[in-house]
ZAMARGU-4260 file (C-alpha; in steps of 0.2 Angstrom, whole numbers, plus 5000, padded with zeros to 4 digits):
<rodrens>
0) 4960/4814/4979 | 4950/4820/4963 | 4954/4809/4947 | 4961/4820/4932 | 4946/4817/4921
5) 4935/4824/4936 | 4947/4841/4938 | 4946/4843/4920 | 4927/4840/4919 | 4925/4854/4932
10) 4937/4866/4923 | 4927/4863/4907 | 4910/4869/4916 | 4904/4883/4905 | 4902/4893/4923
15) 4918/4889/4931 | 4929/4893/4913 | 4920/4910/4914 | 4922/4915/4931 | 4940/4909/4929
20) 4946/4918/4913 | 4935/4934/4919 | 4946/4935/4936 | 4961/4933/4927 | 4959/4942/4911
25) 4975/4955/4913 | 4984/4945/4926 | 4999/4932/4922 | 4994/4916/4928 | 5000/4900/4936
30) 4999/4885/4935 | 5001/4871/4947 | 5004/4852/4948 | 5019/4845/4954 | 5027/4859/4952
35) 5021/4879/4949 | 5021/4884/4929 | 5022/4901/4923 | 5029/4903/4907 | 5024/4892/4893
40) 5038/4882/4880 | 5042/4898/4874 | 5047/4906/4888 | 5031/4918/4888 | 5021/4924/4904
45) 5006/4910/4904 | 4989/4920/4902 | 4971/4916/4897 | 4965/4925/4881 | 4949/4917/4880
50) 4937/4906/4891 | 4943/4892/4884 | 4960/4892/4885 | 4956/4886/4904 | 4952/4868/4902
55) 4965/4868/4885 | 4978/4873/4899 | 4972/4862/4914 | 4972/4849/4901 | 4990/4854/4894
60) 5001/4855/4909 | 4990/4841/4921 | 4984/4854/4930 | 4976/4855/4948 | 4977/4871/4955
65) 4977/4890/4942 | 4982/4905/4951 | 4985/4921/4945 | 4994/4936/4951 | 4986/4950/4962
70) 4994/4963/4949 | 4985/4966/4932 | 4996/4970/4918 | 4996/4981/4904 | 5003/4967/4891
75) 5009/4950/4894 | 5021/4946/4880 | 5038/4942/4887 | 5047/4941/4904 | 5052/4960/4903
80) 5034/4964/4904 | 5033/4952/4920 | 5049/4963/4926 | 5043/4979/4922 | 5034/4989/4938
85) 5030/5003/4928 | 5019/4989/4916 | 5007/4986/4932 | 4991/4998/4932 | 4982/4988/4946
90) 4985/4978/4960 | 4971/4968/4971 | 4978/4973/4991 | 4972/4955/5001 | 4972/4949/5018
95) 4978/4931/5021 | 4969/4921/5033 | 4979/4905/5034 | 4970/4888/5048 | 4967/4872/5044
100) 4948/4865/5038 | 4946/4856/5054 | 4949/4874/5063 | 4939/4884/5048 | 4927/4892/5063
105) 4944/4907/5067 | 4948/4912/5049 | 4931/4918/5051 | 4931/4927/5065 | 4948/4935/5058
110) 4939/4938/5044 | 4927/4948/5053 | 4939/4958/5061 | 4948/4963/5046 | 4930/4968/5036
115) 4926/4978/5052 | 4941/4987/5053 | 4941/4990/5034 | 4921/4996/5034 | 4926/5010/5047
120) 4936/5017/5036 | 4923/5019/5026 | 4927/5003/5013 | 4915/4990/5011 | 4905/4991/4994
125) 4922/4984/4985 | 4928/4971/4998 | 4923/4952/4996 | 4930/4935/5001 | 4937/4923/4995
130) 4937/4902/5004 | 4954/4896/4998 | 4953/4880/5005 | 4962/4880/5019 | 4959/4899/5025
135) 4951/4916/5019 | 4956/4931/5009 | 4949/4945/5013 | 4951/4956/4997 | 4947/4972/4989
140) 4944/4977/4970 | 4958/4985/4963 | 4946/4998/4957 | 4943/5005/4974 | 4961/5014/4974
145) 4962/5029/4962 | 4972/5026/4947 | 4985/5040/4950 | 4991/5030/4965 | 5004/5017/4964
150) 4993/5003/4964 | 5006/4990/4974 | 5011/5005/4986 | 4994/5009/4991 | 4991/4990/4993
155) 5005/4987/5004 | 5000/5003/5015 | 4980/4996/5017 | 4986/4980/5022 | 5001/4986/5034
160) 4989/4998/5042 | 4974/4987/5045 | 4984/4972/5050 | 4992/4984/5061 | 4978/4993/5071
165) 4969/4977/5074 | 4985/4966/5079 | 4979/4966/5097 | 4963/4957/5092 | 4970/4946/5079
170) 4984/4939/5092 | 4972/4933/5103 | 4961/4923/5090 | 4978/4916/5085 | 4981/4910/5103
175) 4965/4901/5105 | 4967/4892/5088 | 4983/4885/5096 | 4991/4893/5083 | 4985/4886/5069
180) 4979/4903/5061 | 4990/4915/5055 | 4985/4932/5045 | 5000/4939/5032 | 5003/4954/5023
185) 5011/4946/5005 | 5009/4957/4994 | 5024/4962/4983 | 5024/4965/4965 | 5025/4946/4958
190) 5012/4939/4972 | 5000/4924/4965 | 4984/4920/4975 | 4971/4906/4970 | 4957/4909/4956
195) 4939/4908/4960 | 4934/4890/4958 | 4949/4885/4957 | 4953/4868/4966 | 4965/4869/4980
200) 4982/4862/4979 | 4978/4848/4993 | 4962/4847/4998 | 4947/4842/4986 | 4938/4859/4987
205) 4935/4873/4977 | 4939/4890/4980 | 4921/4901/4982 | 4917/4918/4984 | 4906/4925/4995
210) 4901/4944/5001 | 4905/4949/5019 | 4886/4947/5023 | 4886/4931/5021 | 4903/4929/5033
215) 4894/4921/5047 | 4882/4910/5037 | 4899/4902/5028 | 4902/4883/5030 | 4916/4874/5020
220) 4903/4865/5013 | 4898/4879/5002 | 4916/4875/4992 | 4911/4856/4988 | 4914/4854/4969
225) 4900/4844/4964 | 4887/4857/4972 | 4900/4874/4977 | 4890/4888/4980 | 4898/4903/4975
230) 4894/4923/4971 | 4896/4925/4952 | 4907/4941/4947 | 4908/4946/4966 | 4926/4950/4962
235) 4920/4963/4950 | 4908/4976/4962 | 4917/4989/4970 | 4914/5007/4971 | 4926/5018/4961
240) 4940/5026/4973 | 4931/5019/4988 | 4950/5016/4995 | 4957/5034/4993 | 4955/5040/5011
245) 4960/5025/5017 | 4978/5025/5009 | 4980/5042/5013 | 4979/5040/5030 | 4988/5022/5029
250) 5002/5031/5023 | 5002/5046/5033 | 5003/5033/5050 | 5016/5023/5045 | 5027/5036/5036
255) 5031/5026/5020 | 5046/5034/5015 | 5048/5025/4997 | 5045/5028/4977 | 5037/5018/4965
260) 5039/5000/4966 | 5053/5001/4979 | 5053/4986/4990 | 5049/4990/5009 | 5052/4988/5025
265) 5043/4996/5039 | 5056/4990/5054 | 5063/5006/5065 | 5073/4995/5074 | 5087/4993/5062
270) 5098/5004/5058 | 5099/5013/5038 | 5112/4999/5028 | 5118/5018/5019 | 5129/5030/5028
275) 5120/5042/5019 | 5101/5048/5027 | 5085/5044/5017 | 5075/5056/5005 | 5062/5053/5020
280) 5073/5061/5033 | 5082/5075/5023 | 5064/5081/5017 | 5057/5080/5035 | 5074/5089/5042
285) 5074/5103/5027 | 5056/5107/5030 | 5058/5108/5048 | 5073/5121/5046 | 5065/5130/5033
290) 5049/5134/5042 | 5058/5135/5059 | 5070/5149/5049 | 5055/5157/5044 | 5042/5159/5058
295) 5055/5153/5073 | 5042/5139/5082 | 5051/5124/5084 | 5034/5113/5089 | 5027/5118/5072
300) 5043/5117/5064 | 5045/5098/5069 | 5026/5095/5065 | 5028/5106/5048 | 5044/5096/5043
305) 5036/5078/5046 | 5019/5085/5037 | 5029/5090/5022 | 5040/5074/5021 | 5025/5062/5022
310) 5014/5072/5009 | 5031/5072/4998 | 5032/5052/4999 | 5011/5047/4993 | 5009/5063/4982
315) 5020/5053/4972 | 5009/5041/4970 | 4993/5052/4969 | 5002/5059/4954 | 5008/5077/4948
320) 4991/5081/4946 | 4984/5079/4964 | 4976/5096/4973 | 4969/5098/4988 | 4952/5097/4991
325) 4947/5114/5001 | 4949/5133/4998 | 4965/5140/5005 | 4969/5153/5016 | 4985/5164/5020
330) 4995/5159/5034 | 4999/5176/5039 | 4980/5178/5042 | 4979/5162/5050 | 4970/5171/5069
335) 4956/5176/5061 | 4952/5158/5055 | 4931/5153/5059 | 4928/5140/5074 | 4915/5131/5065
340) 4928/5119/5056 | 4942/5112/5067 | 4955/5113/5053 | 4958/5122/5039 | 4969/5123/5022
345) 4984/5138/5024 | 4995/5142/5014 | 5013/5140/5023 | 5030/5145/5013 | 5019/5143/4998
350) 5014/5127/5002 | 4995/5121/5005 | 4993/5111/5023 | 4981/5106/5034 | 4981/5116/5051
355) 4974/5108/5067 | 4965/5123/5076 | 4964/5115/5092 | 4984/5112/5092 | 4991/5121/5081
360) 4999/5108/5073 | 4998/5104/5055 | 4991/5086/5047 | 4988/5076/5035 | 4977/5059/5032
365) 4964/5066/5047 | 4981/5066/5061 | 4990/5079/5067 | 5009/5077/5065 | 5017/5080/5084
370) 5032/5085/5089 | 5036/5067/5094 | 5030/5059/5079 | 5043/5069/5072 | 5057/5061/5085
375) 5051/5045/5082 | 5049/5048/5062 | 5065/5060/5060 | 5078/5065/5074 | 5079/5044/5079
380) 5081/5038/5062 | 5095/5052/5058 | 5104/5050/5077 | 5106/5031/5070 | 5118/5039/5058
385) 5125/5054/5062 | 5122/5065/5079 | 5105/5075/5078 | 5110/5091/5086 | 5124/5092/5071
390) 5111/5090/5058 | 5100/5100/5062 | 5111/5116/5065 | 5120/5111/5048 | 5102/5111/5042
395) 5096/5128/5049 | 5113/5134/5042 | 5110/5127/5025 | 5095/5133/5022 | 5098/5151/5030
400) 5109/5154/5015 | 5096/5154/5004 | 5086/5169/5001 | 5069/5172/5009 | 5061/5172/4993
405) 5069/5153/4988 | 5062/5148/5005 | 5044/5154/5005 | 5041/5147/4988 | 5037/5127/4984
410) 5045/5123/4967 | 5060/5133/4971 | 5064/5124/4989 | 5060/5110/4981 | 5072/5113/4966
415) 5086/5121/4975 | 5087/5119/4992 | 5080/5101/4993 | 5085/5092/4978 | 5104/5095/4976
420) 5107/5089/4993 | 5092/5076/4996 | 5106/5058/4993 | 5121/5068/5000 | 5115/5078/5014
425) 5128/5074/5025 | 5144/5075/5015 | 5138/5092/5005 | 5128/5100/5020 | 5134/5094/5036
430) 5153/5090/5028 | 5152/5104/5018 | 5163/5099/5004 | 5160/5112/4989 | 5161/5102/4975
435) 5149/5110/4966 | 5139/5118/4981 | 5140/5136/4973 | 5129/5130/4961 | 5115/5127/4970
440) 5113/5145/4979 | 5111/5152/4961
</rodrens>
């Protein structure tokens, strides 16, 4: 192992306190010897203000190892700013690509399978890696996913999706490792990874970035600390938004029913912990009653009602001020739509959606919501609850009583037939206890 005077002379190299304190400007930071360090004496979240402070720290604590979280922050003064979600403005989604140095050869081609699938969803001017020591992170620059998204949502769905599509692949590397490589999603809000040229915890090498062209030319000698080669400010190229598409369609697939900074869990084999249903379901339900109230197709209705519920869920994260990107046209007038596109923007029940020509279905994030992604989505989630047949006839009830004018426009569904009922559907629609239902036919 490395002495302490030869950690802290690497720590004090001009190159390595600049790349160090310009990754993790913004970002609370750890500390690691024994034991992991985040607040100082005072109880104040540990951050770098200035190149310097990294060797005066590594020097301070005894230091081996500095991480720093994967969430930049807006201030850093006390441990309610470490608490605070809404004090998060960016967040760095990574893939982590776990083996051991003598087995470094499959976190490369795990690597490579994760750039792949990632460049063709068209992101790859803002992704770069990362040699941790043991492993790989793949990484993307926080940049790359629009500001008016939830930055840790949006991570969480690039990496579930990814990790997800290319599964299949990823098993079979892991197999012929023996095991030894492992590739997780860890992101959450608090998540620490390791800084460029950082040491690693337990083995004497430094942590180097390099771009993904230079994935197959990558040896572990490149992170020896007394010649590392490395790609200064990699971390920092990216192309603005690069990302967007990509989450849509993340959370269009998976069907992330949550709100800002909610802890998730994607499982659809357990059951809800509430005996109430989720926002997800009563959105998807009320919007399947509504349009099938309105124009009577229950295929449509199903795939109109899952549309609705999974734009509902990332427009809050797109923000109040997101529009769609092409012209509309009327709904009504929908037959006399050109063949030359194979969707279009219509405007259904005063809402804009995209409708599948071909099918006649409607979607969102370049897939077409079916009737049994609504099942699977929907109908199966509510039937763990409550019988679907009684659900959906107290839904088509409910939202029947509501004059046509209500239901054929956006704000005033959402307003009054959706919000009073969206965390006590059951017990004020399908019970129908009348404490206060009056009002919300008014």
């Amino acid at each position: 192992m490395l002495s302490k005077q030869d950690i802290l002379s690497h720590y004090s190299n001009e190159l390595v306190r600049e790349e160090i304190f310009n990754f993790a400007k913004s970002r609370w930071i750890a500390l690691f010897s024994q034991t992991m360090i985040r607040y100082d004496k005072d109880g104040k979240p540990l951050k770098f203000d200035k190149p310097e402070d990294v060797p005066k720290l590594v020097l301070q604590y005894n230091v081996r190892t500095i991480y720093a979280t994967a969430a930049k922050y807006k201030v850093l003064q006390n441990k309610n700013d470490v608490d605070n979600g809404a004090n998060i403005f960016a967040y760095t989604p990574f893939f982590d690509i776990d083996t051991s140095l003598q087995k470094w050869e499959y976190a490369i081609k795990a690597a490579d399978i994760i750039v792949s699938a990632l460049e063709k969803e068209g992101v790859y001017k803002s992704v770069y890696l990362l040699w941790s020591g043991e492993g790989i992170h793949v990484r993307i620059n926080e940049n790359a996913i629009p500001e008016k998204m939830d930055p840790i949502v949006a991570s969480s769905a690039i990496v579930k999706y990814i990790i997800r599509k290319v599964k299949g692949e990823l098993e079979e590397i892991a197999k012929s490792s023996g095991g030894i490589l492992k590739v997780e999603d860890l992101i959450d809000s608090k998540r620490v990874f390791t800084a460029p040229l950082s040491f690693h915890k337990n083995v004497d090498l430094v942590t180097v970035c390099f771009s993904p062209s230079d994935l197959h030319n990558f040896t572990p000698d490149w992170a020896n600390p007394k010649n590392f080669r490395h790609s200064k400010g990699l971390y920092e190229v990216y192309e603005k938004d690069e990302a967007e598409d990509l989450v849509i369609k993340a959370i269009s697939e998976l069907s992330i029913p949550i709100a800002k900074h909610e802890k998730v869990s994607y499982s659809t084999q357990q059951a809800p912990q509430t005996q109430e249903l989720g926002r997800f379901q009563v959105m998807g339900l009320l919007q399947a009653a509504r349009y099938y109230v309105l124009y009577g197709d229950m295929d449509k209705a199903k795939s109109f009602g899952l549309n609705r519920a999974i734009f509902y869920a990332w427009a809050k994260y797109y923000g109040k001020g997101y529009s769609a990107r092409k012209g509309k046209i009327d709904y009504e007038a929908k037959k006399g739509i050109g063949k030359e596109e194979s969707k279009e923007l219509v405007n259904v029940a005063g809402e804009e959606v995209f409708l599948d020509k071909k099918s006649g279905l409607f979607e969102i994030g370049d897939k077409s919501q079916t009737p049994e992604d609504y099942d699977k989505e929907i109908k199966d989630k509510i039937q763990l609850i409550i019988n679907y047949d009684v659900a959906w006839n107290s839904a088509v009830k409910y939202v029947s009583s509501f004059p046509r004018n209500v239901l054929l426009d956006q704000r005033q569904f959402y307003q009054k037939v959706y919000l009073p009922v969206r965390d006590v559907f059951i017990e004020k629609v399908v019970k129908g206890k009348k404490s206060g239902l009056e009002a919300y036919f008014t």
